[in-house]
DRENLOVEX-384912 format. One record per residue (C-alpha): x, y, z. Coordinates in steps of 0.25 Angstrom, whole numbers, padded with zeros to 4 digits, always signed. Layout:
residues N
XYZ/...
end
This chain:
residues 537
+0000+0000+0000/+0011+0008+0002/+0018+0006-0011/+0007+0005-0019/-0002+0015-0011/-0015+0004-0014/-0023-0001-0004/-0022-0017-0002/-0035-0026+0004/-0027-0038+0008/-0012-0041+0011/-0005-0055+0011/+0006-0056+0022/+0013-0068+0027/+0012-0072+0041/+0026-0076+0050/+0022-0092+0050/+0018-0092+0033/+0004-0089+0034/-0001-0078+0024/-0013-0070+0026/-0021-0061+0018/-0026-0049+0028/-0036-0038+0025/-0031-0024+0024/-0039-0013+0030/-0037+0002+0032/-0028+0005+0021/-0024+0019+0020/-0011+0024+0008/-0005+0037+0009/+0008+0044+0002/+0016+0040+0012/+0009+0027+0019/+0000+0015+0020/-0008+0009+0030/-0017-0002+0032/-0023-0012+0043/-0027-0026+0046/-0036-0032+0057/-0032-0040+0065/-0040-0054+0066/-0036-0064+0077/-0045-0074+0072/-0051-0083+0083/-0041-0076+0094/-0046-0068+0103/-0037-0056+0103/-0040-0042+0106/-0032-0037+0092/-0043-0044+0083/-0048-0035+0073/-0038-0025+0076/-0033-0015+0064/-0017-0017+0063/-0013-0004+0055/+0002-0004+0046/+0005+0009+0041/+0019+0009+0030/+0026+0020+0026/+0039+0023+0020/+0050+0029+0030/+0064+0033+0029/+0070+0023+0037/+0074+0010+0027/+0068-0002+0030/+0056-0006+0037/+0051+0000+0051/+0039-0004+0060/+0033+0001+0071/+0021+0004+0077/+0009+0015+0079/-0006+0017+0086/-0010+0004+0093/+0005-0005+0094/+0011-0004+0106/+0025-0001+0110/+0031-0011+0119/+0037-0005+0133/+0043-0018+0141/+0053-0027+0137/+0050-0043+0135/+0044-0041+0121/+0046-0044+0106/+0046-0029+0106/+0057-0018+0109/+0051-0009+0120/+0047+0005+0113/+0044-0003+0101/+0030-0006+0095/+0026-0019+0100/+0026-0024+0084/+0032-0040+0087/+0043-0046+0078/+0034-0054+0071/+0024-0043+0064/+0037-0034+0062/+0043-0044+0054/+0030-0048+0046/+0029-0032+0043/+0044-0031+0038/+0042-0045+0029/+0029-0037+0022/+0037-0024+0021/+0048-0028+0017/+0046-0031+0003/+0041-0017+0001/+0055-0009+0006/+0062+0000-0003/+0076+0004-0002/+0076+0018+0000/+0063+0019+0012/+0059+0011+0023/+0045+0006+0027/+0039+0010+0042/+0027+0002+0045/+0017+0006+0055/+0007-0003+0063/-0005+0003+0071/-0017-0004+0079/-0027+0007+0081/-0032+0000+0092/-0021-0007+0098/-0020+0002+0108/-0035+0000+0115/-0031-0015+0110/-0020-0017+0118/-0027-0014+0131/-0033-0027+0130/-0019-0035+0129/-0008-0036+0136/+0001-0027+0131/+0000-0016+0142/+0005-0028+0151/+0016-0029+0142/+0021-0017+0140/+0015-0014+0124/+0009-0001+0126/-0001+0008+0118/-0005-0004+0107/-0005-0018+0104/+0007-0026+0100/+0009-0032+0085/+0013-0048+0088/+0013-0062+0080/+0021-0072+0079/+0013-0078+0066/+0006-0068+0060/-0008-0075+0063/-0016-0074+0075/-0016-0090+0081/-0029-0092+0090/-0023-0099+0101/-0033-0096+0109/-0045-0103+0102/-0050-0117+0106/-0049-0119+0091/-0035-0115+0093/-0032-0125+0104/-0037-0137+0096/-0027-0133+0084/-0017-0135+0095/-0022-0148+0099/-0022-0153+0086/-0009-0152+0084/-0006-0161+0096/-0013-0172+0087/-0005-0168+0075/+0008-0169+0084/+0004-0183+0091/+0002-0188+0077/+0018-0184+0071/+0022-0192+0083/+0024-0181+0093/+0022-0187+0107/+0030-0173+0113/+0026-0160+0109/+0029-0147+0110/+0020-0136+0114/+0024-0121+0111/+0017-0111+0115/+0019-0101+0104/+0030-0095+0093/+0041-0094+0103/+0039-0108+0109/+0039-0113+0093/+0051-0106+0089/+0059-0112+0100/+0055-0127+0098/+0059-0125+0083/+0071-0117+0084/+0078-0124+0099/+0070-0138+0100/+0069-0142+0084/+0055-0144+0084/+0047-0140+0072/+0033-0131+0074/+0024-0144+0068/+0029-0150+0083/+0025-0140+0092/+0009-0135+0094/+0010-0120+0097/+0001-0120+0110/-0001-0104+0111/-0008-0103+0127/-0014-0116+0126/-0003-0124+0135/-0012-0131+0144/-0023-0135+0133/-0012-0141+0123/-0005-0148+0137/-0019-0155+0139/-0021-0157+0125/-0007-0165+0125/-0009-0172+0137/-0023-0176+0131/-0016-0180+0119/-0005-0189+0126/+0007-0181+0122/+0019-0183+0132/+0027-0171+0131/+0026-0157+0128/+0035-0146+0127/+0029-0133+0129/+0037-0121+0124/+0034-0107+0126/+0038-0092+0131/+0039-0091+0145/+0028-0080+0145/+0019-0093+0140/+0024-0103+0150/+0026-0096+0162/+0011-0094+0162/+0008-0109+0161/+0020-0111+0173/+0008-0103+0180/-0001-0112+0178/-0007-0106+0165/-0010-0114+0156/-0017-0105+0145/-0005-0096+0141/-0016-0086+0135/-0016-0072+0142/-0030-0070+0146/-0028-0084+0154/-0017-0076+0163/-0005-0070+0164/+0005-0071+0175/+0019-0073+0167/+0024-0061+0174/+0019-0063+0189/+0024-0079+0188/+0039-0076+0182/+0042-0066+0193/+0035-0077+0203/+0045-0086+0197/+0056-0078+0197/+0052-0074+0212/+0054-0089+0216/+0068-0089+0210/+0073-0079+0217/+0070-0067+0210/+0072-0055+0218/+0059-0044+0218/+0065-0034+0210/+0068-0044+0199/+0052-0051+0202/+0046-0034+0200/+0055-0034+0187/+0048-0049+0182/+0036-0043+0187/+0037-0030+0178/+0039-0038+0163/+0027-0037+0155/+0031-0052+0148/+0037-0065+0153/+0047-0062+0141/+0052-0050+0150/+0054-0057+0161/+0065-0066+0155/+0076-0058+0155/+0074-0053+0171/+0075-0067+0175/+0088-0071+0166/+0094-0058+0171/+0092-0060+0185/+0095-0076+0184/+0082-0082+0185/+0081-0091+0174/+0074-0101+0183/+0063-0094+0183/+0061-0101+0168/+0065-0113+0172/+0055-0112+0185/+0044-0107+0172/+0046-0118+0164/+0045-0129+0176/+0031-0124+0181/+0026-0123+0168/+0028-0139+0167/+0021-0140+0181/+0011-0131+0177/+0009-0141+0165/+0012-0154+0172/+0000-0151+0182/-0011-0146+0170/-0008-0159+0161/-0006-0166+0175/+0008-0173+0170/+0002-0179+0158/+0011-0172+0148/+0027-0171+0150/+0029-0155+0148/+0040-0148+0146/+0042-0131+0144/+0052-0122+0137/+0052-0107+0141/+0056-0096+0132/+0058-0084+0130/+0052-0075+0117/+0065-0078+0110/+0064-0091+0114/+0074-0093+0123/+0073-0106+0132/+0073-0099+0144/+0067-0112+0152/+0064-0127+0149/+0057-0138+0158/+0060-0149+0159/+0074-0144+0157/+0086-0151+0152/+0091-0163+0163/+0095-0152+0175/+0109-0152+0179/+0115-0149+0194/+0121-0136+0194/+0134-0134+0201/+0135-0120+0205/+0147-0110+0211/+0140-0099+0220/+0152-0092+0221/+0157-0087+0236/+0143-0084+0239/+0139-0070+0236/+0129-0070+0226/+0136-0060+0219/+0148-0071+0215/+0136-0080+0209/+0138-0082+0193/+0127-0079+0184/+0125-0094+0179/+0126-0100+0197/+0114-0089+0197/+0105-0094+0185/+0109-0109+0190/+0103-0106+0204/+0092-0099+0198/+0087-0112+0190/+0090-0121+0202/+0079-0128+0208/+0088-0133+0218/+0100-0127+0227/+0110-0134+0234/+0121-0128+0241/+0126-0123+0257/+0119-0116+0263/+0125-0104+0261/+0123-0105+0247/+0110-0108+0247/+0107-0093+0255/+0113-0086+0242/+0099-0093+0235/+0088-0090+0247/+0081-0082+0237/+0079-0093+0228/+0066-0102+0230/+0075-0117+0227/+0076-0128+0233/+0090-0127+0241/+0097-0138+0248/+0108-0136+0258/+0122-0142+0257/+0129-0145+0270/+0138-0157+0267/+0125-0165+0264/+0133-0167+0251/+0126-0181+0248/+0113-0177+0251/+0114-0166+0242/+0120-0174+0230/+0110-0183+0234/+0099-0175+0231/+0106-0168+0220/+0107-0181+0211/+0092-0184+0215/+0084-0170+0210/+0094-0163+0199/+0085-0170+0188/+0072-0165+0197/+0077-0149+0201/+0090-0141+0195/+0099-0140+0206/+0110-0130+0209/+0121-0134+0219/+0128-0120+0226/+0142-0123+0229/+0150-0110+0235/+0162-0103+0226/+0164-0113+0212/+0162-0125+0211/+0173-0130+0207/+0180-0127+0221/+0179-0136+0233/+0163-0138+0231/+0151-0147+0229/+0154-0150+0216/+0164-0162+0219/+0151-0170+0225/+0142-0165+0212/+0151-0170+0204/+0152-0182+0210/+0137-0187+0212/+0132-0181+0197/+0136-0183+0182/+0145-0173+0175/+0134-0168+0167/+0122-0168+0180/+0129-0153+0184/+0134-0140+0181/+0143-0132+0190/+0142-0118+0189/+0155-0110+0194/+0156-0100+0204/+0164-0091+0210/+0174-0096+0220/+0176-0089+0233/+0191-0091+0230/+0190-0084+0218/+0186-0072+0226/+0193-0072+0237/+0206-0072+0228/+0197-0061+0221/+0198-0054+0232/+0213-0053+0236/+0216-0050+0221/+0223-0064+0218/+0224-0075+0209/+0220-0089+0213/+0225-0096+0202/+0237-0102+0209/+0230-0104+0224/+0229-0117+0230/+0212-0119+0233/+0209-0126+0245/+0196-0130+0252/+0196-0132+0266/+0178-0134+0266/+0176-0146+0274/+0192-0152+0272/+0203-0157+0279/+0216-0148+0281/+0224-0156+0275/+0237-0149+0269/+0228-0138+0269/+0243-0131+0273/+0252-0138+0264/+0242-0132+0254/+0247-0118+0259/+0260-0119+0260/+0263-0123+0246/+0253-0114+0240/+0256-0099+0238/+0240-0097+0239/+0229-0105+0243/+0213-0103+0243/+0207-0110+0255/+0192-0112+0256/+0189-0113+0270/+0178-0119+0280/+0174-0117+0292/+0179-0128+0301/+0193-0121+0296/+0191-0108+0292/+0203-0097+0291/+0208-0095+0306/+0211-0110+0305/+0217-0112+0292/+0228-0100+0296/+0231-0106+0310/+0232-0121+0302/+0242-0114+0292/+0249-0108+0303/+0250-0122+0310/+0256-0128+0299/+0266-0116+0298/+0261-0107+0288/+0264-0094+0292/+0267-0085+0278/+0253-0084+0273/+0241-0074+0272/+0226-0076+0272/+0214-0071+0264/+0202-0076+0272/+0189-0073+0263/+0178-0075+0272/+0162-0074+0265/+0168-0071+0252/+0158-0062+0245/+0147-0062+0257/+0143-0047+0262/+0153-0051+0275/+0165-0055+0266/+0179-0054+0275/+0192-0055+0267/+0202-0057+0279/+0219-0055+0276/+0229-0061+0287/+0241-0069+0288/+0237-0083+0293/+0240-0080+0308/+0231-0069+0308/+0220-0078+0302/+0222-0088+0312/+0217-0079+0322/+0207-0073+0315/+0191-0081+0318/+0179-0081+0314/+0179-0082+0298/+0166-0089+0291/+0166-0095+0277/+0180-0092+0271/+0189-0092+0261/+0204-0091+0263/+0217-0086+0254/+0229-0091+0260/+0243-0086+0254/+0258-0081+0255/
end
């Protein structure tokens, strides 16, 4: 119309999955320098507040090369984060955008570009009666579609389609299927599990009534797969993912993240997103990825008990990218193995963090299980028990995902010997940490690369002073049956005179003590808790 300045009736445009369709034209208006025209909106059997709507595209030629497209009365402008959308943009989804550039395309000339314009004139009193408001899209309505083709998955005409293709499934020879609950789900199972679309039945809200309709049909396992927006709603108990059933995405994510361990500023900040989607990026940033974990396990008990354990269900979470941010069942869990450092939380690395964050279970001294009080787990205390704790260990790591604490690394004088002893190579992880030696000698200014590291936790003497005496600088980790005060007089006793001490007591603590003496001076000294101990020429 542009071009040709002639009004057109009818227009032939293709559709994102193939489909073509012929649409009316109405509202046709050609000037010098634009052209405009509208379509109405039909939703078919779907009850949706835009049927009948007129969608208005103005064109016009503008200085700028290439095609630009944005948005006038009636299409709102996206506020808050979490969205297909930039904030201050029109709310015009990537899906129509690209649709519009396809159509434009051909049309281009070198020397101009072409702006395209899209009104609703009553988006704006339309969009009261959606849920944009809620999500930020102000003063309009949004232009979405993943297909081009209004779907009416809310229709009982609808829901046998979906069960149908159970049928259709059953008689290829599926005995396991996978259910997605919409584009993103699809796009994952073809692109990370292989799966072709003919294997999958896209569900839209209808998770309980294709759950009974498979359990009806004596299917054995199903897969469902959907965005965590979707699927955290059925963890609630929903089963009907359709808005006007409920919505309490927001509310049971900062519950969630509450039961981790999430601090209230962090739950007021959940608690402000307009979408699941915004809330995925406060939980990886404050290391509370088992909240998706803790998602994706209530959704199968949600299920188990509505089909009453007569389907095997599994659940992957995404994200709008479809990024896997979750699956349950997971794979075969593993022990994890993990350094706390010193003690001060602030010597934690990033991936101990995330670990203790997915972990159903703690186990670990006392004193390190306080670092975690927070954090709604099941904790066991170790206090020698070390049978009982393997014991229990080799019983339930297939049932929880266990995390054992061990102070400072590791790798240095821990539990790990016993671990490593009682489970396959491949049955745990060990996550490093920070070793109290590796701050104390941090702490002086030295190297501890040629120190001779001795524990003393729970051990005889032995040549503890031999040890000294050939060495030019040893590392002592000490205990309390023989804490600093003894170790000098012991030295002392066995005629080592020509050294100095560094005694570290709480290493990292608020009441940290670095005391510096020669070791006749620390004889006399009383009264130190838990230590570490640099002893050199």
């Amino acid at each position: 119309m542009l071009i040709n300045k002639k009004a057109i009736n009818s227009v032939d445009v293709e559709t994102p999955n193939g489909v073509r369709l012929n649409l009316n034209i109405v509202d046709q208006k050609i000037a010098r320098n634009f052209a405009q025209c509208a379509v109405v909106k039909d939703a078919g059997d779907d009850p949706d507040v835009t049927d009948g709507a007129r969608i208005y595209a103005k064109v016009r030629y503008c200085g700028k090369k290439g095609i630009s497209i944005t948005g006038a009365e009636g299409v709102g402008v996206v506020t808050k984060p979490g969205l297909a959308v930039e904030v201050g943009k029109y709310a015009i989804n990537p899906t129509p955008k690209a649709m519009i550039i396809k159509e434009v395309t051909p049309y281009l000339s070198k020397d101009k570009g072409i702006e395209v314009i899209i009104s609703v004139p009553e988006g704006k009193k339309i969009a009261m009666r959606t849920f944009n408001p809620r999500l930020g899209i102000v003063g309009g309505i949004s232009i979405i579609g993943t297909t081009g083709i209004v779907e009416p998955k809310s229709t009982n005409a609808y829901k046998k389609s979906l069960s149908l293709q159970i049928d259709v499934l059953k008689a290829a020879g599926f005995k396991n299927i996978t259910l997605v609950l919409g584009y993103v789900g699809e796009n994952f199972c073809e692109k990370s599990k292989g799966l072709k679309s003919e294997s999958m039945v896209k569900i839209g809200d209808h998770v309980g009534f294709m759950l009974l309709e498979c359990a009806k049909k004596n299917i054995k396992k199903v897969l469902l797969v959907g965005h965590i927006g979707k699927l955290v709603k059925v963890a609630n108990g929903q089963l009907d993912t359709n808005i006007r059933c409920g919505d309490n995405r927001i509310k049971t994510i900062a519950r969630y993240a509450k039961l981790c361990g999430a601090k209230k500023e962090i739950i007021e900040e959940i608690s402000a997103q307009g979408t699941a989607e915004a809330t995925i990026d406060i939980l990886k940033k404050h290391n509370l990825a088992q909240v998706f974990d803790m998602i994706a396990k209530k959704t199968v008990d949600a299920i188990n008990e509505f089909v009453r354990n007569q389907i095997s269900v599994s659940c992957i979470l995404l994200s709008l990218r479809g990024e896997e941010l979750s699956a349950y069942p997971g794979k075969v869990n593993k022990v994890f193995i993990i350094g706390t450092g010193p003690g001060g939380l602030d010597y934690l690395l990033p991936a101990a963090k995330r670990e203790i964050c997915r972990a159903d279970c703690l186990i670990g001294a006392g004193r390190l299980l306080s670092l975690f009080s927070h954090q709604n787990k099941k904790k066991i205390r170790v206090e020698g028990h070390f049978k009982e704790v393997i014991s229990y260990i080799k019983k339930n790591k297939d049932k929880e995902k266990i995390a054992v604490l061990v102070s400072g690394d590791p790798g240095l004088y821990s539990f790990l010997g016993q671990i490593q002893l009682a489970l396959k190579k491949e049955a745990y992880v060990v996550i490093p940490g920070i070793s109290a030696m590796q701050i104390a000698f941090a702490k002086i200014g030295e190297s501890w690369q040629d120190a001779k590291i001795i524990s003393i936790h729970g051990r005889k003497r032995g040549a503890l002073a031999k040890e000294v005496k050939d060495s030019d600088k040893v590392f002592l980790f000490t205990d309390a049956k023989f804490p600093p005060e003894k170790i000098a007089g012991y030295l002392l006793n066995n005629g080592i005179k020509n050294r100095r001490a560094v005694v570290f007591e709480a290493l990292t603590y608020p009441n940290e003590r670095i005391v510096e003496s020669d070791l006749k001076e620390l004889s006399k000294n009383r009264g130190f808790g838990l230590c570490a101990m640099i002893i050199k020429k």
